[in-house]
C-alpha positions in Angstrom: 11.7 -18.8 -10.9 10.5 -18.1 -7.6 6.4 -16.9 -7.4 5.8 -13.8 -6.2 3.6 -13.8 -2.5 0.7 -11.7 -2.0 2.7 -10.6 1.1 5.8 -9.6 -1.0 3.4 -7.8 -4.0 1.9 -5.6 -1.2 5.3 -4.7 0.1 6.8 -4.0 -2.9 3.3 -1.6 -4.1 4.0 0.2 -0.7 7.5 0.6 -1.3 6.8 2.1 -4.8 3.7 4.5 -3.4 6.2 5.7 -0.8 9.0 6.3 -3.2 6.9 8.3 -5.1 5.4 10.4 -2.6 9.4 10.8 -0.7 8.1 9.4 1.9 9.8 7.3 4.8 8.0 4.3 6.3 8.0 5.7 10.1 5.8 8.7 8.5 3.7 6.4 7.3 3.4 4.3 10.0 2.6 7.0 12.0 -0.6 8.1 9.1 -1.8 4.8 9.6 -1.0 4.2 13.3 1.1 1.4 13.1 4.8 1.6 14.8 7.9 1.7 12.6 8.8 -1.6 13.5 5.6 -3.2 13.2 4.7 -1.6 9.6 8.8 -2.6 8.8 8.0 -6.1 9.5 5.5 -6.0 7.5 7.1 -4.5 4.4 9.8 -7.4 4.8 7.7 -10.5 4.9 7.9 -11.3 9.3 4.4 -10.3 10.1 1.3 -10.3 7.8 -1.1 -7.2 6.5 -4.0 -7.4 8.1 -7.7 -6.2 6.7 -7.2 -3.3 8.8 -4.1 -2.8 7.9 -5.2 -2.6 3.9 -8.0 -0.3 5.0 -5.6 2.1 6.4 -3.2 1.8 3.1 -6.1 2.1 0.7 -7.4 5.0 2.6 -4.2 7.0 3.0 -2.8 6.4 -0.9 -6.5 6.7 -2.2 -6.7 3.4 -3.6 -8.1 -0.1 -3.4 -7.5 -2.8 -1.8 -7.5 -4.9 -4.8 -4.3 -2.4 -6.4 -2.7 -3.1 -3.0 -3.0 -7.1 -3.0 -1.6 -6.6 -6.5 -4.8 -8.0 -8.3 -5.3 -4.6 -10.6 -2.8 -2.8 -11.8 -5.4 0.0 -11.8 -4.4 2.2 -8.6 -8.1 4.0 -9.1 -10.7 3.2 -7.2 -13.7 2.4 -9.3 -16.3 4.8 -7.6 -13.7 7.5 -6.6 -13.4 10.5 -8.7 -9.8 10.6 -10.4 -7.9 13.5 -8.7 -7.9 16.7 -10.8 -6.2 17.0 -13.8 -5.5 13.1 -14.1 -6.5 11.7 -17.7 -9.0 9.2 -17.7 
């Protein structure tokens, strides 16, 4: 059984926030100001997330960091009000 990178959990988080938003990567890279390539190397393990990187996913999705690196499976934010008309 192969263990699961910190790399590969973000990727795969992404991946799942973009499916369920219909989004492409190039429109995300372009929300975070990445290039299409750059943000698709990323997502398939050639080049690392950075902090910034993070910052910008956690910002756009509205979540943490933490959710992102795959070390919560709560996608909340602590401090940040739940959006309306999500059950707490």
């Amino acid at each position: 059984m192969r263990l699961q990178t910190q790399e590969n959990k973000t990727a795969q988080i992404v991946l799942d926030l973009l499916d369920t938003r219909n989004m492409t990567q190039s429109a995300l890279a372009d929300e975070i100001g990445l290039t299409r390539q750059a943000l698709s190397s990323k997502i398939n393990g050639t080049r690392s997330f950075t902090k910034k990187d993070y910052a910008a996913l956690a910002d756009f999705f509205n979540t943490s960091v933490d959710y992102l690196m795959g070390r919560t499976l709560d996608p909340w934010p602590v401090d940040t009000p739940q959006a309306e008309g999500v059950a707490s």
